[in-house]
C-alpha positions in Angstrom: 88.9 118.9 -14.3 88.1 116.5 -17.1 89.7 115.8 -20.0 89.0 117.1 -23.5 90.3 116.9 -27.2 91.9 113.6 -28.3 92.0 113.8 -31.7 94.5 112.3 -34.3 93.5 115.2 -36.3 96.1 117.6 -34.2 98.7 116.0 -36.1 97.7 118.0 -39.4 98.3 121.1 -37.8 101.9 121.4 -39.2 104.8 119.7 -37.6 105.8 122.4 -34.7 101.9 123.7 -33.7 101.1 122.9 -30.6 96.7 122.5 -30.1 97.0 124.9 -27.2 94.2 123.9 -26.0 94.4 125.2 -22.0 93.4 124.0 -18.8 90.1 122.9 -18.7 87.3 123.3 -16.1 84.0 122.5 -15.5 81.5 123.8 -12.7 79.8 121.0 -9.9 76.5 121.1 -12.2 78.1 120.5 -15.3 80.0 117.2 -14.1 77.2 115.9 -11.7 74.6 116.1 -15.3 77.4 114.2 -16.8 77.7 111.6 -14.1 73.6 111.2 -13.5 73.7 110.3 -17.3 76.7 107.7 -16.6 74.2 104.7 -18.1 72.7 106.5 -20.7 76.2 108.2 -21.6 78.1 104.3 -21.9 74.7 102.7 -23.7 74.8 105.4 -26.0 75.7 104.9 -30.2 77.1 107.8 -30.8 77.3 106.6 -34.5 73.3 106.3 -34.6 73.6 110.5 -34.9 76.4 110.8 -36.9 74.1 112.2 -40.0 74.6 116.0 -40.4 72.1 117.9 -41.8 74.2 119.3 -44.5 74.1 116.1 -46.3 70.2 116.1 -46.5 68.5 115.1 -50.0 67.8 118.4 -51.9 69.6 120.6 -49.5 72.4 121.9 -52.4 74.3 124.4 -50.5 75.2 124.8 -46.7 73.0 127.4 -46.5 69.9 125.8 -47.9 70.4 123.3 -45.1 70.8 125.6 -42.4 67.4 127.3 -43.5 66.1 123.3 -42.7 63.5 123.0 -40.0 63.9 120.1 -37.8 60.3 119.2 -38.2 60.3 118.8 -42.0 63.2 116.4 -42.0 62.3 112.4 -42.4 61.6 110.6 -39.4 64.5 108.2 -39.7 66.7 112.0 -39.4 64.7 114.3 -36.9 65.4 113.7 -33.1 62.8 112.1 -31.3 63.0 115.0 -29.0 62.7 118.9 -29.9 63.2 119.7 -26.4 66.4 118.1 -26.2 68.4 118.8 -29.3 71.6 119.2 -28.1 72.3 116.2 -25.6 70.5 113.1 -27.7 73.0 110.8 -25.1 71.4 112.2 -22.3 68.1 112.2 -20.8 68.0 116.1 -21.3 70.3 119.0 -21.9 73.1 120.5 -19.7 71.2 122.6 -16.9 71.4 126.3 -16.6 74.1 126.6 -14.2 76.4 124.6 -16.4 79.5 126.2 -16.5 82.9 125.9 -18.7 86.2 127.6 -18.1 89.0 127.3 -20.2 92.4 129.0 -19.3 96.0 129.2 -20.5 98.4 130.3 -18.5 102.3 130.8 -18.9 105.3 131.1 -16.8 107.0 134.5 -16.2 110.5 135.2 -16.9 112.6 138.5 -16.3 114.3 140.0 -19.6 117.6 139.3 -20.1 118.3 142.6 -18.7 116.4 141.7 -15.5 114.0 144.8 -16.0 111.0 143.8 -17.7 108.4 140.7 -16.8 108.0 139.1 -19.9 105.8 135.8 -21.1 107.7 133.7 -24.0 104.5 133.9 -26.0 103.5 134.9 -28.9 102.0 138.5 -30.2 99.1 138.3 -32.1 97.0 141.4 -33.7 93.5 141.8 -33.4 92.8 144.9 -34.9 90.8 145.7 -37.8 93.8 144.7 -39.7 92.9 141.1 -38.7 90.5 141.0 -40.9 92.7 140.8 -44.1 94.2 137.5 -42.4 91.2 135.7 -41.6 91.6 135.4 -46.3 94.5 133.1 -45.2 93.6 129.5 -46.5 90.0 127.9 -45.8 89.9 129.1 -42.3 92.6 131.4 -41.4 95.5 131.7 -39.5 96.6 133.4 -36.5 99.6 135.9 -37.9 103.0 136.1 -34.9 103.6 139.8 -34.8 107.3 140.2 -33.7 107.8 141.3 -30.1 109.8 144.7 -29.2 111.3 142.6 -26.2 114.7 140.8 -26.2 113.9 137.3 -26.7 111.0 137.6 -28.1 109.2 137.8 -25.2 105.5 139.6 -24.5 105.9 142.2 -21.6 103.2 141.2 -19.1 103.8 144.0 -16.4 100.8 145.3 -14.7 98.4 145.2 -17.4 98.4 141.7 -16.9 97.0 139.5 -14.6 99.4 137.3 -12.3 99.2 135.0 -10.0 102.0 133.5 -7.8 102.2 129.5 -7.2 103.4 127.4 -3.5 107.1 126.9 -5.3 106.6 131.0 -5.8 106.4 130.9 -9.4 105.2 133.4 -11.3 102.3 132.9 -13.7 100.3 135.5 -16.0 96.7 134.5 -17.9 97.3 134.7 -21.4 93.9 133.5 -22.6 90.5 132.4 -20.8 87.3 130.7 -22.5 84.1 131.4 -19.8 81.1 129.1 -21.4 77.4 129.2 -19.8 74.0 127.5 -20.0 72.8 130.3 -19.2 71.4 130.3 -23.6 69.7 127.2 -24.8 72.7 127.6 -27.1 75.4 128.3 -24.6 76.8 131.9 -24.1 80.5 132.0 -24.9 83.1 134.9 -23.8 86.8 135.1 -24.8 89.3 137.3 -23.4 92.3 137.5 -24.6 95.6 139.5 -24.1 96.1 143.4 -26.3 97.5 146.5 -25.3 94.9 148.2 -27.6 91.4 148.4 -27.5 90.1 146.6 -30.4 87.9 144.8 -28.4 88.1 145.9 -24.5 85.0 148.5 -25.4 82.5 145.6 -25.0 84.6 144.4 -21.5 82.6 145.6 -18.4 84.2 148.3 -16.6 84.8 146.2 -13.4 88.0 145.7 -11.3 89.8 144.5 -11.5 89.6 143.4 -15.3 89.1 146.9 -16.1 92.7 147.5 -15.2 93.8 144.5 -17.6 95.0 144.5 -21.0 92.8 141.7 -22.1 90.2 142.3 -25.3 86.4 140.6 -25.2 84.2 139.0 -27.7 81.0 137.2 -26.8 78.7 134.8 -28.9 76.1 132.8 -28.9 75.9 131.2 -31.9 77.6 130.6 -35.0 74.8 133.6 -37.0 73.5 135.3 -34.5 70.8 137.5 -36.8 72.6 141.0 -36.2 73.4 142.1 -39.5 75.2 145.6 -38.5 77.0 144.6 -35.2 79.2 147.7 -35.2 76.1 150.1 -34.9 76.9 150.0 -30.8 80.4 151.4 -31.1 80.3 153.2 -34.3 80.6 157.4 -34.1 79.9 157.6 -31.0 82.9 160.4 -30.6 85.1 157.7 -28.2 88.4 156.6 -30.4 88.6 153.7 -28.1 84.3 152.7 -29.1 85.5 153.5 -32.6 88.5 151.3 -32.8 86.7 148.7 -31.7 83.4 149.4 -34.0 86.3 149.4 -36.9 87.6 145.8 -35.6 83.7 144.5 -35.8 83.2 145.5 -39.1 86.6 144.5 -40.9 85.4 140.9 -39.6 82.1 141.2 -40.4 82.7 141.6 -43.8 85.2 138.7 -44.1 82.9 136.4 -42.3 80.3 137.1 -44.6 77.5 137.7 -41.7 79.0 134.4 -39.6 79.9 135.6 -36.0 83.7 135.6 -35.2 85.0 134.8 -31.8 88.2 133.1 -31.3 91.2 133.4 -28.9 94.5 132.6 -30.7 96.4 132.2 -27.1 93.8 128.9 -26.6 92.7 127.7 -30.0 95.6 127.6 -31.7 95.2 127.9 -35.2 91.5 128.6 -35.6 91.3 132.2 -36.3 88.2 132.1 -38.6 84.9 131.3 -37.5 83.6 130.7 -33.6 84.6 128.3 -31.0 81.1 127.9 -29.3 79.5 127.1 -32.7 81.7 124.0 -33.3 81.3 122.9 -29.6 77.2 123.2 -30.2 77.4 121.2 -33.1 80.4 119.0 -32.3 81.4 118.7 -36.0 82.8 115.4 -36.7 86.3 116.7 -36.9 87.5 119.6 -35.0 89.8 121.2 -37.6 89.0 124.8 -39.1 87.9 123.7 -42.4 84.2 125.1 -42.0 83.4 128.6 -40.3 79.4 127.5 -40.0 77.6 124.8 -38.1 77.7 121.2 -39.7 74.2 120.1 -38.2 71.7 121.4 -36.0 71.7 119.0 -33.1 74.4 117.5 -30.6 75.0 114.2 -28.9 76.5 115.7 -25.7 75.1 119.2 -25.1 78.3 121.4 -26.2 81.9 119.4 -25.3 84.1 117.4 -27.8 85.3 115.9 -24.4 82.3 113.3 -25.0 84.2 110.5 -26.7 86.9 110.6 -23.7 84.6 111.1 -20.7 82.4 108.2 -22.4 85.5 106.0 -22.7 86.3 106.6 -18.8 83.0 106.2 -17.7 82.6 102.8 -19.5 85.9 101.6 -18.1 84.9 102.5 -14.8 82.2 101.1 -14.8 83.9 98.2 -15.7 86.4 98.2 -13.1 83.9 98.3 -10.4 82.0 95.4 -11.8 85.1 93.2 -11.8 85.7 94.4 -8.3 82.5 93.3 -7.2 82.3 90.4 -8.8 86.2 89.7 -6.7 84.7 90.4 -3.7 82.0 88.3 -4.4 84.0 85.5 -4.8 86.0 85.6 -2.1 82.7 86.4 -0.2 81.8 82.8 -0.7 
């Protein structure tokens, strides 16, 4: 497991948000690509690549500079590499079979009447109703519904999944990112926790998650080209296809042909936009102040965890060179 946002920037979230950010972690091939990049990773600048494209001469909306090919850009601008866009501090991009996981668990309680298992967490809608609160300020906020449970608690009985620690602790999986390779521009799922079906028509009917009140959205990208993504689900004569087909298109419409993907038991705070388009771009600041990508290439192939794992590898790296040179000395 490796460590991932550091940023000052959390602090602007409001005085009592949490960046809920999850546990973090990252398959053998992901960590061994980072590690056989170790020297390239601690020479790197990142600095030298801190140009987004969006501040390009004559490019006067976002949008015009999205529509900016890579080979029309100046030479001092363009990476020197097409074939490696997205990792310019490494000597290529993250292999196929790079894998992220991102989960958030929480502990379970029993009601005050003893009855009930319930998470202290938060309810949060997303329905088609969503849509209207995705309007909230420059990127949106995740509304609280109020629970029905004393407490306020969420009841997480056996539409939930739970595990059960070595102190015999209960724990139930509120929220899990699954991010792949498996695109050049990484395939990102979310599930997340509803007793609806807003989104569970596009989860695969496999146990046991098919037995699980957790919704799904997938992307790949922050504008994916599909400019009707409700067609799949729409009047097809299954309410449960059709909820969901009304969910897609409420959004749609907000995000003004932007895909929307976001998990408000992980991200806290970042209901408008997509996580995996941020993590493609690594925009200079993490904060929900844009909903589309900032530039079109990427120092480090998809984490904001760079700037940290960099820092750790240079100190390292460090550490073992004083303790050769020690042993050296007292070598001779």
């Amino acid at each position: 497991m490796l460590s991932q946002f550091t940023f000052a920037e959390f602090r602007e979230l409001g005085p009592h948000v949490k960046p809920g950010t999850g546990t973090i972690y990252y398959s053998p091939s992901y960590v061994r690509h980072l590690l056989a990049n170790a020297e390239n990773i601690a020479k790197c600048d990142p600095s030298a690549f801190a140009k987004p494209l969006i501040r390009l001469p004559g490019a006067a909306t976002r949008q015009a500079a999205e529509s900016t090919s890579l080979e029309s850009l100046p030479a001092e601008l363009r990476p020197s590499d097409l074939n490696n866009l997205y990792a310019l501090c490494m000597d290529h991009e993250m292999p196929p079979d790079a894998v992220m996981i991102k989960a958030t668990w929480s502990p379970v309680f029993k009601s005050p009447k003893g009855t009930t298992d319930i998470a202290m967490e938060p309810y949060f809608d997303t329905s088609a109703a969503m849509a209207s609160k995705l309007y909230t300020g420059s990127a949106g906020q995740w509304i609280e519904e109020p629970s029905p449970l004393e407490a306020g608690g969420m009841d997480v009985g056996s539409g939930f999944f739970k595990i059960t620690d070595e102190q015999g602790k209960e724990w139930v999986l509120m929220g899990m990112h699954i991010a792949s390779k498996t695109l050049r521009t990484w395939m990102w799922i979310s599930l997340f926790p509803s007793p609806g079906y807003d989104w569970r028509a596009d989860k695969p009917d496999l146990s046991p998650w098919s037995l699980y009140h957790y919704q799904m959205c997938t992307v790949s990208d922050f504008k994916e080209g599909d400019a009707a993504p409700w067609i799949a689900y729409d009047g097809k004569g299954d309410p449960h296809f059709q909820v969901q087909a009304d969910a897609i298109k409420a959004v749609a419409k907000v995000m003004n042909g932007t895909q929307w993907c976001a998990n408000p038991y992980i991200e806290t705070n970042m209901a408008r936009g997509n996580c995996i388009g941020c993590h493609q771009g690594s925009t200079e600041s993490f904060l929900p102040k844009v909903i589309s990508r900032e530039r079109q290439f990427n120092i480090s192939d998809f984490s904001f965890s760079f700037a940290t794992n960099r820092a750790n590898i240079i100190k390292l790296r460090q550490q073992h060179a004083a303790q050769e040179r020690l042993t050296t000395t007292k070598s001779n």
